[in-house]
LONUKE-896804 format. One record per residue: x, y, z of N, C-alpha, C, O in turn. Coordinates in steps of 0.02 Angstrom, whole numbers, plus 50000, padded with zeros to 5 digits. Layout:
LONUKE-896804
XYZXYZXYZXYZ
...
***
This chain:
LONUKE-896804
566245505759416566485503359351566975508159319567455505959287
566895514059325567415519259308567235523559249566615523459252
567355526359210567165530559152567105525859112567355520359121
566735527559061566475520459005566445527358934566275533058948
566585525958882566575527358796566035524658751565875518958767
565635527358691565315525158674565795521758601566245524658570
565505514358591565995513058531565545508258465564985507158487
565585506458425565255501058380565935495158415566555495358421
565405490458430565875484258446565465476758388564975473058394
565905477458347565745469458309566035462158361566565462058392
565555457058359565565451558384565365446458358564935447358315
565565439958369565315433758318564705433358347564525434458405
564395431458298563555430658318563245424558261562965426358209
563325417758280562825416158214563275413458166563005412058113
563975412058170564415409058126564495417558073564875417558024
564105423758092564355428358061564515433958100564645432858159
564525440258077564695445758124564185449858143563735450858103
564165452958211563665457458235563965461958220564505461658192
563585468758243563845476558270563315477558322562755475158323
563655482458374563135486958427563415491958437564015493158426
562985495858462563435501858509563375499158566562905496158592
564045501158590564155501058684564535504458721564975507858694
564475504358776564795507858812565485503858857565455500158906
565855505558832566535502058878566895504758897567095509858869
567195501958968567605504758982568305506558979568705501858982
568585513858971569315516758954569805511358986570405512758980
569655505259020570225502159043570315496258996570755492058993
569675497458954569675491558887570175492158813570315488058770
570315498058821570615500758753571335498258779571495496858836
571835498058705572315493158695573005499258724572945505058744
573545495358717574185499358744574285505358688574145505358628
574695512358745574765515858683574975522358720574705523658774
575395525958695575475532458743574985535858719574945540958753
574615535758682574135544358672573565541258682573515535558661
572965544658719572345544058728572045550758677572305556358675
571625549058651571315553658613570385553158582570055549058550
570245560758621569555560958589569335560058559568915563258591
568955557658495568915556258435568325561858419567825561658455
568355566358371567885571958332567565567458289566965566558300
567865563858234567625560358191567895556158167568495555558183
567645551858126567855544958086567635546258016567265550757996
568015540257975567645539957902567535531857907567765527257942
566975532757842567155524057818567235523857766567015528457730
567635517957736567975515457682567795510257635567195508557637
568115507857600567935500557590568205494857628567935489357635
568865497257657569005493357716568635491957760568745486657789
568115495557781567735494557850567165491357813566925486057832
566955494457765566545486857749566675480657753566345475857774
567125480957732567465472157726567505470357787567605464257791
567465473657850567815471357912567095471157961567105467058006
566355476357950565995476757967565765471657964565725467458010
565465470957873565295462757864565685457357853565355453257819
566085455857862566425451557884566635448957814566855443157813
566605451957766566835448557699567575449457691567865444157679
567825452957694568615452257688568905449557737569515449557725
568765446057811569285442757844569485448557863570065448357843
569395455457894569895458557893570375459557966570945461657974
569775456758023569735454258087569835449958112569295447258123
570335446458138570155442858163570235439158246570375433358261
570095445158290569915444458368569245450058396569135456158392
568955444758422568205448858440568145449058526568385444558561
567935452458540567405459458528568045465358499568605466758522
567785466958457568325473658425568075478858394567565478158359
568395485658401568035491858355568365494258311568825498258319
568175491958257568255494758193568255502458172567915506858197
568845503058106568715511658096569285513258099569595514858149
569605512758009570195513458009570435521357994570745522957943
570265525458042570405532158031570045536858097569515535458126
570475542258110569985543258146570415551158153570955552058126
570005557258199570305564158172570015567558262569415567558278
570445569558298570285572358365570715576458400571095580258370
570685575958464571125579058518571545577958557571405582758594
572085574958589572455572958629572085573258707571955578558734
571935566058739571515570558788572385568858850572625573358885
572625563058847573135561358885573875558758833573895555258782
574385561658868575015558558830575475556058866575505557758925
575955551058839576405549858885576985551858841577555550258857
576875555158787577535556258728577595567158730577195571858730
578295566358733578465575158723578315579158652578365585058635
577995570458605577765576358551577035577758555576795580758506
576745576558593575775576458590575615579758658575725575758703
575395585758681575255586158735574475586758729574265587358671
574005586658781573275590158788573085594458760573405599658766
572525594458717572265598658683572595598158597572455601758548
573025592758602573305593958527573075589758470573145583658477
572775592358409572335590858357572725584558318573345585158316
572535580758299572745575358276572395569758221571835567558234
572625568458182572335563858138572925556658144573525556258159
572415551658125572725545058115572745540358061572705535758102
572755537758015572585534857971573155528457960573765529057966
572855523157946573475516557941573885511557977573745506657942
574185509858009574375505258039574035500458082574125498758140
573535498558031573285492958065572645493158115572285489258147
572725502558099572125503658166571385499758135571475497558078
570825498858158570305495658133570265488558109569755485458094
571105485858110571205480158072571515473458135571305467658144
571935476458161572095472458215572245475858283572415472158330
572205482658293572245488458348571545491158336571375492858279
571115491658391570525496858411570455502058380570935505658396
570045505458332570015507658275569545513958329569415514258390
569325519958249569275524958263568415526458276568205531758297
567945520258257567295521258278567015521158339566565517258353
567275526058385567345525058467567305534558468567375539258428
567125533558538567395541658566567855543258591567925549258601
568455538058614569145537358626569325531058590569055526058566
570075534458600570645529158565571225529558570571525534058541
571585524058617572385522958624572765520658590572775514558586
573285524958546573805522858507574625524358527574895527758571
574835520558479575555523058484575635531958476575155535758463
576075533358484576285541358478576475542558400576285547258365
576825538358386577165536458290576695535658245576825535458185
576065535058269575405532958230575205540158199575165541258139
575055545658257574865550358253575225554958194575835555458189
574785557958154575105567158128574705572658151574085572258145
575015578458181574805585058174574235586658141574215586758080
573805587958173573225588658091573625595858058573705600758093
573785595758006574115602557975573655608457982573065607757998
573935614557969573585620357988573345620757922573645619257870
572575623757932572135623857899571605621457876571155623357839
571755615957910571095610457890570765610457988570995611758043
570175608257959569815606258024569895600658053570475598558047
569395595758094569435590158093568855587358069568935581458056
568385589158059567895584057995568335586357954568675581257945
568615590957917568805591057830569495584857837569575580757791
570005584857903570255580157903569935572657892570185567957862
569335572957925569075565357899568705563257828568635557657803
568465570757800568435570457748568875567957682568755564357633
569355571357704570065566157694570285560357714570395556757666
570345558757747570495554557771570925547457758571505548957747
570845542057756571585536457716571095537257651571395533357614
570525539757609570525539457581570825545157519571025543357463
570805550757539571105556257507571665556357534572005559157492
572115554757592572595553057605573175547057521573695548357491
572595540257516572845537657479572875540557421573405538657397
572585544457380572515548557331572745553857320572665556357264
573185557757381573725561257379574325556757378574665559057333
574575552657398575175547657394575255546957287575665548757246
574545543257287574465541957195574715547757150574995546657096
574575556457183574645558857143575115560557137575405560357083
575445563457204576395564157192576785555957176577385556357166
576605551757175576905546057139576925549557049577375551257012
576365549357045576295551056963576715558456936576885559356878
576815562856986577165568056964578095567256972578545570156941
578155560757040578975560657020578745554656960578295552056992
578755552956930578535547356894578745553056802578875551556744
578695557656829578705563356761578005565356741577915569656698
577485562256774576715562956709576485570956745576135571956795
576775575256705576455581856698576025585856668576025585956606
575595589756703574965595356670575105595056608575655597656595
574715592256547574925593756467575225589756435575465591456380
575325581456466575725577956442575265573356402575435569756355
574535574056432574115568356398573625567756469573665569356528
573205564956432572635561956486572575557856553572745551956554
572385560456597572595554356663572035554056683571695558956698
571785544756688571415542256688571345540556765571805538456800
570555542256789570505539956880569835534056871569255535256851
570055529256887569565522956886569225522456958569525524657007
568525519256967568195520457021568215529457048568405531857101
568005531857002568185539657006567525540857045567535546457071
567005537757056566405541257099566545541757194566355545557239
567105534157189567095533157278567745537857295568035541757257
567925536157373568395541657410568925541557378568975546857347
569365538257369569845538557326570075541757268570525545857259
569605538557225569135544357157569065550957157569315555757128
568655549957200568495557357189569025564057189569155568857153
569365559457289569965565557282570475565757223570835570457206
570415559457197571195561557147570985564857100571405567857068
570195565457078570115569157005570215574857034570505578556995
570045579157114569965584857116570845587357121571095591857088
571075584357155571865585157173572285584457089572845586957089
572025581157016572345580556977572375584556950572915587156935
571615587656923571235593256895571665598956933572155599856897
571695601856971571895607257009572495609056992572705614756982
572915600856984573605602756960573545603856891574105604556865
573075604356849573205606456778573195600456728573325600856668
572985593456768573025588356711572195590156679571785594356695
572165584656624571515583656577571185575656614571215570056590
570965577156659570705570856703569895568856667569355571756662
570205561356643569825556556616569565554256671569955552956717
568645552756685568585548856736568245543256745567655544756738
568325535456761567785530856742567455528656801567625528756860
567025526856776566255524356828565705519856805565525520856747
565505516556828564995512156820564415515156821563865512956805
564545519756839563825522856873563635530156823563905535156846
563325531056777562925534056737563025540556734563355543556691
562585544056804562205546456846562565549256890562315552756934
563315548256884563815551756911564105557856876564525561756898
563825557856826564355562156763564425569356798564955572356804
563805571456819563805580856839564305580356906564655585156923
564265574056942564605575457011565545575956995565965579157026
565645570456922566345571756923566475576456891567045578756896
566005579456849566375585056805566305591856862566455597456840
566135591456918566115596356967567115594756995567565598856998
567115588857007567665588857048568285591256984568885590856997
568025593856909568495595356878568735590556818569115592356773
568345581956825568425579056783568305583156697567725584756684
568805584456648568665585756573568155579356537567855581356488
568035573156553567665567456541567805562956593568225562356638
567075558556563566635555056619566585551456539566405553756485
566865543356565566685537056532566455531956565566365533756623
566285525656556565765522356550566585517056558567105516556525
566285513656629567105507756641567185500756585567725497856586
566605498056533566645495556482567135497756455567635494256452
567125504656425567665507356380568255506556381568625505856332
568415506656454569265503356471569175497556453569475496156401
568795492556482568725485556482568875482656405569365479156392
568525484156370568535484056316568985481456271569095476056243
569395491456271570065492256233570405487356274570855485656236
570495483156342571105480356344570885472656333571085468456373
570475470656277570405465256241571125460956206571325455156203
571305466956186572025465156140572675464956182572715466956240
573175462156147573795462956185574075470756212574305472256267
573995474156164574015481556164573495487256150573025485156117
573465491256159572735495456150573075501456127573685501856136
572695507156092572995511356084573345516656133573095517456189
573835519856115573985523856177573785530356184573915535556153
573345528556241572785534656267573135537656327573425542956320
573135534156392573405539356448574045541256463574495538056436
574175546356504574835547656524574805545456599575365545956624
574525544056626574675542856679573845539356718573465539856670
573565537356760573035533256766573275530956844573795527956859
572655533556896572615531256968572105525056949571675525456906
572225520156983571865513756984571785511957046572235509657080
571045513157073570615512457153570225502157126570065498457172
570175500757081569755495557065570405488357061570395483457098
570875489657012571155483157031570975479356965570795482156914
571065471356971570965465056924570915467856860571355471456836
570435466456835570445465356746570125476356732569865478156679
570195479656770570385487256741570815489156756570955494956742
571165485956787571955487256799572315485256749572735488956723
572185478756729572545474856661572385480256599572835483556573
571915480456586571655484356531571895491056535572245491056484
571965497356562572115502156560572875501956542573065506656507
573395496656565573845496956563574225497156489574715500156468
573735492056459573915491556386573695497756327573775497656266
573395503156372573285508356325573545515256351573405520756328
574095513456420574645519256425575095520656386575465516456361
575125527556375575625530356323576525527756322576745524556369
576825529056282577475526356284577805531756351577895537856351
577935526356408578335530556477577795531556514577945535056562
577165530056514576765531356571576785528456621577265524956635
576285529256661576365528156721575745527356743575405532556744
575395520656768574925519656814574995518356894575435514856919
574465521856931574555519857015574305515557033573775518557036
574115508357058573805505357106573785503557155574245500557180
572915505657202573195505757259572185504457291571905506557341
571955500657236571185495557276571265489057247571725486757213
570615485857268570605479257235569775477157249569555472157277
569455481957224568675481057214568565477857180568095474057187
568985477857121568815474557061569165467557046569205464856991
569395465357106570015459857119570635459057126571005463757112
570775455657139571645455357185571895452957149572465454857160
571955446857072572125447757034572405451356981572035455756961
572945450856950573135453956894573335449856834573895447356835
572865448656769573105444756714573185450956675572785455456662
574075449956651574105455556600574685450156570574835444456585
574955455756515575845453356471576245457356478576125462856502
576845455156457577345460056497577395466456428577795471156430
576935465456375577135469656301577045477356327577435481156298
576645480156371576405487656392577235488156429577545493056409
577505484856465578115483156500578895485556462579325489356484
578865480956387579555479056356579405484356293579835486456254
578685486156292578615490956217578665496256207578895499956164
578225496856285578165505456295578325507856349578055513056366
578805504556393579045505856464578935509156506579245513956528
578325506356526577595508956574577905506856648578365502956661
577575509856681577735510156737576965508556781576455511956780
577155500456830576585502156893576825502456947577315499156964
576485507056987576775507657038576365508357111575955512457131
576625503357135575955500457210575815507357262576285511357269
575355508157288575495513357324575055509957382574515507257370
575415510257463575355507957529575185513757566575575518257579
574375513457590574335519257635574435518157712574485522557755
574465509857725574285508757778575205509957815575145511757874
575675509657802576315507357839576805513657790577395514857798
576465516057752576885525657735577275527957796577135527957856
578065530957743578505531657823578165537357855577655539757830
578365539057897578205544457922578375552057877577945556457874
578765552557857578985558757827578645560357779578295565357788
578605557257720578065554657682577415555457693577105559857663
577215552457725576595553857779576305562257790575795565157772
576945564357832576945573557835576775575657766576195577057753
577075575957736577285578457657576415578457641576045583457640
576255572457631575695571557602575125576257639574755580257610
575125575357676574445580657720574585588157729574195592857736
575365587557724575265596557712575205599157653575225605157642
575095593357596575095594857539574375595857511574185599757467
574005590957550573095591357539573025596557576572775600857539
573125598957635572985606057665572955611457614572485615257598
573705610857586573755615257533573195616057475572825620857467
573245608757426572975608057378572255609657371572005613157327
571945606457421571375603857434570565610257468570395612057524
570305611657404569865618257411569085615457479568675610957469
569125619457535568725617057600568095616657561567755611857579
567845619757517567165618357475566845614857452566245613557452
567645611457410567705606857386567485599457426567015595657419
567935599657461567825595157533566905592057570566635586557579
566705599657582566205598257580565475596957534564895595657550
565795597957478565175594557417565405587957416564985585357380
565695584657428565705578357432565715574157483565785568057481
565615578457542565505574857616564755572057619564375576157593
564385565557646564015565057699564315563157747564825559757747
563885566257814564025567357874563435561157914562835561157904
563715557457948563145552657972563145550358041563675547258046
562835550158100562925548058160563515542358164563835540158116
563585540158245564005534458248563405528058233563545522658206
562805529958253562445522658261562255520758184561925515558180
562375523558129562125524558061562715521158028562575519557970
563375519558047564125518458049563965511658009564145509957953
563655508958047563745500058016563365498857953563615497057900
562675500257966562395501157920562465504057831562255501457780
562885510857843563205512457780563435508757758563235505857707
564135506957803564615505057778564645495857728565085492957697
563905494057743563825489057688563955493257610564325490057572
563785497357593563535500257552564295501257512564315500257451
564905503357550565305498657487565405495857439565515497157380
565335488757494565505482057439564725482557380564715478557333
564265486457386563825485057360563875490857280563705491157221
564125493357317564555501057224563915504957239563525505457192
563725508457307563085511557317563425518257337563155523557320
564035518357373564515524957388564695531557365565235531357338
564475536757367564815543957301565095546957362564845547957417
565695548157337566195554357382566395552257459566665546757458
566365553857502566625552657578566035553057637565645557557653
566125547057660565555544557737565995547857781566545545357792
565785554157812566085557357877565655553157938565065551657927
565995551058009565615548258050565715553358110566235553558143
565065558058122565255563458177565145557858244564755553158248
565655560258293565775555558357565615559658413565215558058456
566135567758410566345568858451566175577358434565785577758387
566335582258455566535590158433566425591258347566705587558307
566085595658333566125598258280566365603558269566105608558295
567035604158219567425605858212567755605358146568315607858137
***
C-alpha cells in the first residue's frame, strides 16, 4: 500500500457530516510542489463551520479539514523551499476546497507557503495562526488608516476568541487605550491581562447603536462579530475613524445609514485573510514575530491532540472558545 499519514477525514454520513481519524495514503493528497510535515494546526471558527457542517464550507467528501497549518518541508519541487525548511500556511482555500492542515502531511502550492520568520517557533506560529495573522492585517489597516496611540479608544469586539484576543494584545503594545467587548462576564481578568484598559459587556455597543448616531466614542474599532455590532459601533466612531471588519459570528448582514458615512467620515474597511498578496502577507508575520511577546502567546494557548480536533472545534459556533486551539500533530517545537 505504500506509506500512509494520519489525518481527520470528514464524510457524509446520515444526510450530515462525520469525522475519523485515518490513515491514508501520501498518494491521496492533492497536487502541489511542496510536501510538508505538519508540527501543528489551529482551529478556528472556520473549521467549525466546516467540521459541522453548518457553514457549507465543503463541499467534496472524503476531505481534511484545517485551515492552517505550521511545519517542515519534507519534499520540494520549487528553488524557494528546500528540506528541512520551516514553514507556515494560512489561507487560500486550504481546509476549504484544498486538503487542509489537520493531517501529518500536506501538499501545496509553493505560493501558499511563508518562511516561518525568525523567532517564532512552530506551535507559537500556530498559535498565531490565520487567526492572529487576521488581527495583524486589522491592525496595520487601522494605523495606515491614521488611528494612532492617544487618539481615542479602540474598540476589539469578540475580544475573548483568536482574533480578539490577538488584536487587544498587538493594540495595547502599540500604545492604544483598548476597549474590549464580550459576552462573556468571566472574561474580564483574561482581557485585562492581554492589556485590555476595559472590558464591557457587548449590550453596551448594542445598545448605543439604537439611534441613527451614537455618541462619538471610538477611534478606531476591530470587528471579529459582524451584523448588528458592526452596525452599532459604527455609529459611535469618532469624526475620521476607522473600523476593521473581518468575522461574521454575529451575521453576514449589515443594516446601518449612510449618516456615520456623510457626518463623520468613517471609514470601513474589509480585511481578507484568506487571498492577502503575498508581500503583505510577509510584512504581516514579520511584524507579529516582532510585536508579539512568546509569553504572551502562550497564556492564551490550549494545546490539544489531533483526535480531540473535531470535537473542540464545535465549541465555536457555540461562544465556548477563549484565546487559541493549538492542534499538536507532529514535532514539538
Amino acid at each position: 500500500m505504500g506509506e500512509t499519514f494520519r489525518a481527520l477525514v470528514l464524510d457524509r454520513e446520515d444526510g450530515g457530516i462525520a469525522w475519523r481519524i485515518e490513515a491514508l495514503p501520501v498518494t491521496a493528497l492533492p497536487e502541489g510542489e511542496v510536501l510538508v510535515e505538519i508540527a501543528y494546526s489551529s482551529l478556528n471558527y472556520k473549521d467549525g463551520l466546516a467540521i459541522t457542517g453548518a457553514g457549507k464550507i465543503i463541499r467534496e467528501f472524503p476531505f481534511v479539514p484545517g485551515i492552517d497549518f505550521a511545519g517542515r518541508v519534507r519534499e520540494s519541487a520549487s528553488p524557494d523551499y528546500r528540506p528541512g525548511d520551516p514553514v507556515v500556511l494560512t489561507g487560500w482555500g486550504v481546509g476549504e476546497r484544498h486538503w487542509g492542515g489537520l493531517a501529518e502531511l500536506a501538499r501545496v502550492p509553493a505560493e501558499w507557503l511563508v518562511p516561518l520568520p525568525e523567532g517564532l517557533g512552530l506551535r507559537q506560529a500556530m498559535t498565531i495562526g490565520t487567526a492572529g495573522f487576521t488581527a495583524m492585517l486589522c491592525v496595520m489597516a487601522l494605523a495606515e488608516q491614521g488611528v494612532e496611540p492617544g487618539a481615542g479608544d479602540v474598540l476589539v469586539t469578540g475580544a475573548g476568541g483568536g482574533v480578539g484576543s490577538i488584536a487587544t494584545a498587538l493594540l495595547a503594545r502599540r500604545g492604544h487605550r483598548v476597549v474590549a467587548v464580550t459576552g462573556r462576564s468571566e472574561l474580564g481578568h483574561y482581557l485585562r491581562a492581554l492589556g485590555a484598559a476595559e472590558v464591557i459587556p457587548r449590550q453596551e455597543v448594542l445598545e448605543a447603536g439604537k439611534a441613527p448616531l451614537a455618541s462619538q466614542r471610538w477611534a478606531g474599532a476591530v470587528d471579529t462579530v459582524g451584523g448588528a455590532m458592526l452596525a452599532s459601533l459604527l455609529k459611535a466612531l469618532r469624526y475620521g475613524g476607522t473600523a476593521t471588519a473581518c468575522g461574521l459570528a454575529g451575521g453576514a448582514e449589515l443594516h446601518t445609514t449612510v449618516f456615520p458615512f456623510i457626518l463623520r467620515g468613517v471609514k470601513l474597511i474589509g480585511i481578507d485573510s484568506v487571498y492577502c498578496p503575498r508581500p503583505r502577507r510577509l510584512e504581516a508575520w514579520k511584524t507579529l514575530a516582532r510585536e508579539l511577546d512568546p509569553a504572551l502567546l502562550d497564556q492564551i494557548t490550549t494545546v490539544v491532540p489531533l483526535e480531540k480536533a473535531a470535537e473542540i472545534a464545535r465549541g465555536f459556533l457555540e461562544g465556548k472558545i477563549r484565546g487559541r486551539v493549538v492542534v499538536a500533530i507532529g514535532e514539538e517545537n
